[in-house]
C-alpha positions as CSV (number, residue, x, y, z in Angstrom):
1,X,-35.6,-39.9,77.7
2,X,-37.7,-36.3,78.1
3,X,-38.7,-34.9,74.6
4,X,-36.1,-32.1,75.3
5,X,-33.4,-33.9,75.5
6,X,-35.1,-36.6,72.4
7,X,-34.8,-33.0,70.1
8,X,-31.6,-32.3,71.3
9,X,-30.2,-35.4,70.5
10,X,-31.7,-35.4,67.1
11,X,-29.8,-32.4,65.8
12,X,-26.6,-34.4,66.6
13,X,-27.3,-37.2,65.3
14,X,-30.1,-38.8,63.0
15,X,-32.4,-41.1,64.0
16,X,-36.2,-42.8,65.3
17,X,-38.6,-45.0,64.4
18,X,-38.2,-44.5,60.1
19,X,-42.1,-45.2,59.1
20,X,-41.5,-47.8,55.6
21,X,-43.8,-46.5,52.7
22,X,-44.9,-48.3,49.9
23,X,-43.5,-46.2,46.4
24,X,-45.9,-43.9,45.4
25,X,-48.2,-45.1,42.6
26,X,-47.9,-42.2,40.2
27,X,-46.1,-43.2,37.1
28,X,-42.3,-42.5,37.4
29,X,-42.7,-40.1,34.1
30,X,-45.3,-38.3,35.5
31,X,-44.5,-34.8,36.2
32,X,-44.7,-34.2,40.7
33,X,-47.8,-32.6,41.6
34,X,-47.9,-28.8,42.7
35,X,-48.9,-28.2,46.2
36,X,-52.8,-27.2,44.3
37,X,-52.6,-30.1,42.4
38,X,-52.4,-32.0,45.6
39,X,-54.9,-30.5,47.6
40,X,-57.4,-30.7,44.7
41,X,-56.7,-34.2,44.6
42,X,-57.2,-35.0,48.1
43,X,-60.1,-32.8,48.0
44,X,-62.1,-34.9,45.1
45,X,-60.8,-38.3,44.3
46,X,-62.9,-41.6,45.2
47,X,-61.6,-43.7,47.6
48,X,-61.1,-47.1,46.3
49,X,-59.7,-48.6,50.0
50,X,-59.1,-48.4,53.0
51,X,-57.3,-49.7,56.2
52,X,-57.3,-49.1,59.3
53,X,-53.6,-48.0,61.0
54,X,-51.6,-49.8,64.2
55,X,-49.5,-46.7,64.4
56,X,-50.2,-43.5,66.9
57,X,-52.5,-43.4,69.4
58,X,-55.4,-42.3,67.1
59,X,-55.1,-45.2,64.7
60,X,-55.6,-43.0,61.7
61,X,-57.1,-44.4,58.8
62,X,-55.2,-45.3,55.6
63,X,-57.0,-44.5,52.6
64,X,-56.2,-45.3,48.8
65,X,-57.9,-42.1,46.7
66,X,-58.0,-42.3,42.8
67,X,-58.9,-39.7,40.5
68,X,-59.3,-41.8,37.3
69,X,-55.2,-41.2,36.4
70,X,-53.4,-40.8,39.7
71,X,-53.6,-43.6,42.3
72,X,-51.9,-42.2,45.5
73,X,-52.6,-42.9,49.4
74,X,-53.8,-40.5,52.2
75,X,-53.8,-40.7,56.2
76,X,-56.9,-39.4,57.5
77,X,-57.4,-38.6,61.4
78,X,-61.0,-38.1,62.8
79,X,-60.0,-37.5,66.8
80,X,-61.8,-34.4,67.9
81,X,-61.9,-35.1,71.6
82,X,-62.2,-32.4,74.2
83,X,-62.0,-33.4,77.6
84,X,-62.2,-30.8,80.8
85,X,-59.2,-32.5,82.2
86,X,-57.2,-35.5,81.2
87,X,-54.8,-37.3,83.5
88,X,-50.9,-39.0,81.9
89,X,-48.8,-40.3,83.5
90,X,-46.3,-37.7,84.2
91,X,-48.6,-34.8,84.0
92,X,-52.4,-33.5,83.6
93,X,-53.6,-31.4,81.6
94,X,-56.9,-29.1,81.5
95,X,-58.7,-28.3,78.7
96,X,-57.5,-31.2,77.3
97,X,-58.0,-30.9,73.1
98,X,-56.7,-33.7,70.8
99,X,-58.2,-32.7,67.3
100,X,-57.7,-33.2,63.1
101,X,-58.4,-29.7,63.2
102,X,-54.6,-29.0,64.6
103,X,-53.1,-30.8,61.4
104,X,-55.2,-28.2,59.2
105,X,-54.0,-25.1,61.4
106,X,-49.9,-26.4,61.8
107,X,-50.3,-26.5,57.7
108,X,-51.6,-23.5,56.9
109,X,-49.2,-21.6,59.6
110,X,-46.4,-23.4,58.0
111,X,-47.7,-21.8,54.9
112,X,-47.6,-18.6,55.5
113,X,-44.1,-18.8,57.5
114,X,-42.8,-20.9,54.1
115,X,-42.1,-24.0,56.0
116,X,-45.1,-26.0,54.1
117,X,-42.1,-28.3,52.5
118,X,-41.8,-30.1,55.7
119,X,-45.2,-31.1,56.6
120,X,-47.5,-33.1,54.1
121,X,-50.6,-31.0,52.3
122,X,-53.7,-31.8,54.4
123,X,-57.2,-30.6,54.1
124,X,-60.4,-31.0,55.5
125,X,-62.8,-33.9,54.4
126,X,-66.0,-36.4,55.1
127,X,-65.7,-39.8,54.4
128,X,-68.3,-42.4,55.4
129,X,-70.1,-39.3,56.9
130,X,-67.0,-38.2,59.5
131,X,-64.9,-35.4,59.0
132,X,-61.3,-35.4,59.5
133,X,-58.2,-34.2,58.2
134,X,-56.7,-36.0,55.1
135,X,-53.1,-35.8,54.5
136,X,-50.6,-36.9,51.8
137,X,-48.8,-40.0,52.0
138,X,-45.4,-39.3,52.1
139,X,-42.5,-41.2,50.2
140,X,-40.3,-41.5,53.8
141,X,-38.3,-44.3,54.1
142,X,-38.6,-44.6,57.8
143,X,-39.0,-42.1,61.0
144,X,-36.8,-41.6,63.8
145,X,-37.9,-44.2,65.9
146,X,-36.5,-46.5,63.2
147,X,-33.2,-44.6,62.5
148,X,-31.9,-44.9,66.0
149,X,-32.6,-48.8,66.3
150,X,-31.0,-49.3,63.1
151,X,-28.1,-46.9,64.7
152,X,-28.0,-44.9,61.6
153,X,-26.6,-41.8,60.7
154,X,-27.2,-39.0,58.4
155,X,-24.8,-38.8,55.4
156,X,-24.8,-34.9,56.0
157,X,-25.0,-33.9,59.6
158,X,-24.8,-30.4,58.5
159,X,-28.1,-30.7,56.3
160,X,-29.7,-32.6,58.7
161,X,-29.3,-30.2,61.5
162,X,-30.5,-27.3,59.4
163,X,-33.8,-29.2,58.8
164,X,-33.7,-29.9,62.4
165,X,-33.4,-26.2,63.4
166,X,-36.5,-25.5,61.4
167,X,-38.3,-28.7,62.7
168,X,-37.5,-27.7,66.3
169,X,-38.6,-24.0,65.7
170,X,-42.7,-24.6,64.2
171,X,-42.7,-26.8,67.6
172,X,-42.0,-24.1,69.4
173,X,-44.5,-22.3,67.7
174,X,-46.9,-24.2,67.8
175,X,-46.9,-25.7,71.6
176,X,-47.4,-29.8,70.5
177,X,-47.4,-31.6,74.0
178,X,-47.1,-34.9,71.8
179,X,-44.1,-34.3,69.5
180,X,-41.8,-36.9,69.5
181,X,-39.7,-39.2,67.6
182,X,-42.1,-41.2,65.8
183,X,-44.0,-37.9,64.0
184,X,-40.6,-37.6,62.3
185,X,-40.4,-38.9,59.0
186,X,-37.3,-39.5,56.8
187,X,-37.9,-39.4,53.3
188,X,-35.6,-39.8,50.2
189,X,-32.3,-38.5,50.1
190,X,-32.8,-38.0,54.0
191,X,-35.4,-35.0,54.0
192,X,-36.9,-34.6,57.1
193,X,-41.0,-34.2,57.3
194,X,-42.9,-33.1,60.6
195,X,-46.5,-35.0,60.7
196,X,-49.1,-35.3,63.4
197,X,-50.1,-32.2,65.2
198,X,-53.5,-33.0,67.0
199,X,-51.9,-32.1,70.3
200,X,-50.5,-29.0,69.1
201,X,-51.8,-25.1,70.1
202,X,-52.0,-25.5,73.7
203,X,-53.1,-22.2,75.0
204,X,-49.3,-21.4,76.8
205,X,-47.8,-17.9,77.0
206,X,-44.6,-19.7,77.2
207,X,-41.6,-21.7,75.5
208,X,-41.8,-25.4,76.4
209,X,-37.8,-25.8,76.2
210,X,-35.7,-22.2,74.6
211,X,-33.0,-24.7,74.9
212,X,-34.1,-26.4,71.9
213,X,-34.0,-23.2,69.7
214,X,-30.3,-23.0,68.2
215,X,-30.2,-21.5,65.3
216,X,-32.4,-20.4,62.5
217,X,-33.0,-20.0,58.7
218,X,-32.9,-16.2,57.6
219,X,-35.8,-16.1,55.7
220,X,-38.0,-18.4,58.4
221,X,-36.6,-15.3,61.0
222,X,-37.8,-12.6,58.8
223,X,-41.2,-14.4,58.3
224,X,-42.1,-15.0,62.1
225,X,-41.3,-11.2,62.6
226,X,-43.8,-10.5,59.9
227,X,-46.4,-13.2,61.0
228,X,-49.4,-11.3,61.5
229,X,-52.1,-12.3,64.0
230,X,-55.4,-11.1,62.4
231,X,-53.9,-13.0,59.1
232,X,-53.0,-16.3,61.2
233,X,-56.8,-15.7,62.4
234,X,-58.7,-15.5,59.3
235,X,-56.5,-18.6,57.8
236,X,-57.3,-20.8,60.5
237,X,-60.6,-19.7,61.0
238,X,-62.9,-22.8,62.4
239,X,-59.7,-24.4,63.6
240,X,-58.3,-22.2,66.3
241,X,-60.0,-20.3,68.9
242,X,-59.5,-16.9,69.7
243,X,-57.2,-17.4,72.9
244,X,-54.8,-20.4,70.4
245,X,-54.1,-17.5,67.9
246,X,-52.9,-15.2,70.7
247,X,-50.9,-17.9,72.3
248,X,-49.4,-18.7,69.3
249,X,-48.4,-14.7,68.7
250,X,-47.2,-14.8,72.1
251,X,-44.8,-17.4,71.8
252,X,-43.7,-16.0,68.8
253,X,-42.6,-13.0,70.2
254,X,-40.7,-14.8,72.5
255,X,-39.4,-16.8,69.8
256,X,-37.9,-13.6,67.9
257,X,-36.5,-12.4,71.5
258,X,-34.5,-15.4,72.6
259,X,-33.0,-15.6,69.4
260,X,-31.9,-11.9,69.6
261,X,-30.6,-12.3,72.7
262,X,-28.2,-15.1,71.2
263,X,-27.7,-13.2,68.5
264,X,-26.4,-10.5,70.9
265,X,-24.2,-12.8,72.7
266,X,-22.8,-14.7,69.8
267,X,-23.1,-12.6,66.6
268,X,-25.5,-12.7,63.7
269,X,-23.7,-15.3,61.7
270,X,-23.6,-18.0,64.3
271,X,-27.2,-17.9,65.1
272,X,-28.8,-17.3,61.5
273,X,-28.0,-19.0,58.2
């Protein structure tokens, strides 16, 4: 199966490879972190462990953090390989850039376009004198890899398509030549995260698949037409280039126009929600 027709699939239906996560070890009465309170945390707590992952082609480490009163787990990627060409087997690809500085980029885009909810907090640290990126560990119950061999299927197709929409959009803009079905997580009461962007930012003035754009939150819509470049520029500073900032404006722009052209054809109220 192509990753086109993987997405397209997955806003019909719900399922991969579901990721199991031990429970989170912060007291149950504890009140849930902010989105500071995490990054603070990730930023300055010891690590008391670690283990080394069998998922992904990076093998990310798995890393137990404690700040004294919360106890929580983190995934930390170190790749930053940049090859003049690289060869798969379907396709080649030059320039080839797999990097933890992607992760920290997709973030803070996802930031500023309000989309943050959907990706875990990640930041930039050393650890045992490597720098990587250092995410949240996410209470999912599996990924999509998992949901479709267990042949299971969203209780609400509705909600699951509208976090599919969004899902299916940020890859659009943000040109991953590795998305796929196991760097989407299911978490509790079927909330969908998007993880994994090392192979994101390609430098392409082009959509990989408008087919997989459908339909589109209001308020995501209004954001990408404000998105600002020099803004996007300055926030990812040290973790996109020039020429990565561009491309991403430039598929953004041909974001907003394909969806006004099916706005055109269909009306307003079947395209945006």
């Amino acid at each position: 199966m192509t990753r086109s027709s993987s997405w397209r699939r997955l806003t019909l239906l719900a399922g991969s490879v579901f990721l199991l996560c031990p429970n989170l070890l912060i007291a149950a009465d504890d009140p849930p972190l902010t989105k500071e309170q995490i990054t603070q945390f990730l930023l300055t707590a010891k690590v008391i462990d670690s283990k080394r992952s069998d998922k992904g082609v990076t093998h990310p480490w798995r890393l137990t953090l404690s700040d004294g009163t919360i106890t929580h787990d983190g995934s930390f990627q170190t790749i930053d390989e940049h090859k003049a060409q690289s060869t798969f087997a379907v396709r080649s690809e030059i320039n080839f850039v797999d990097s933890y500085k992607y992760n920290i980029a997709a973030y803070r885009l996802a930031e500023m376009l309000g989309v943050d909810d959907m990706l875990p907090v990640y930041v930039e640290r050393s650890w045992q004198h490597t720098t990587g990126s250092l995410s949240w560990w996410l209470p999912v119950q599996m990924d999509e890899v998992e949901r479709h061999r267990r042949k299971l299927e969203p209780p609400d197709r509705d909600a699951w398509n509208t976090q599919m929409y969004r899902v299916r959009i940020f890859d659009a803009l943000v040109y991953d030549t590795d998305a796929n079905l196991t760097n989407v997580l299911i978490g509790n009461d079927w909330k969908i995260y998007r993880v994994d962007f090392t192979r994101a930012f390609r430098q392409e003035n082009k959509l990989q698949d408008p087919r997989d754009l459908v339909r589109c939150d209001r308020k995501l819509f209004e954001k990408l037409k404000a998105l600002d470049g020099n803004e996007l520029a300055q926030k990812t500073k040290h973790y996109l280039t020039k020429g990565e900032v561009q491309s991403v404006m430039v598929r953004r722009d041909k974001i907003i126009e394909y969806f006004q052209k099916l706005i055109a054809e269909k009306g307003e109220n079947e395209v945006l929600y």
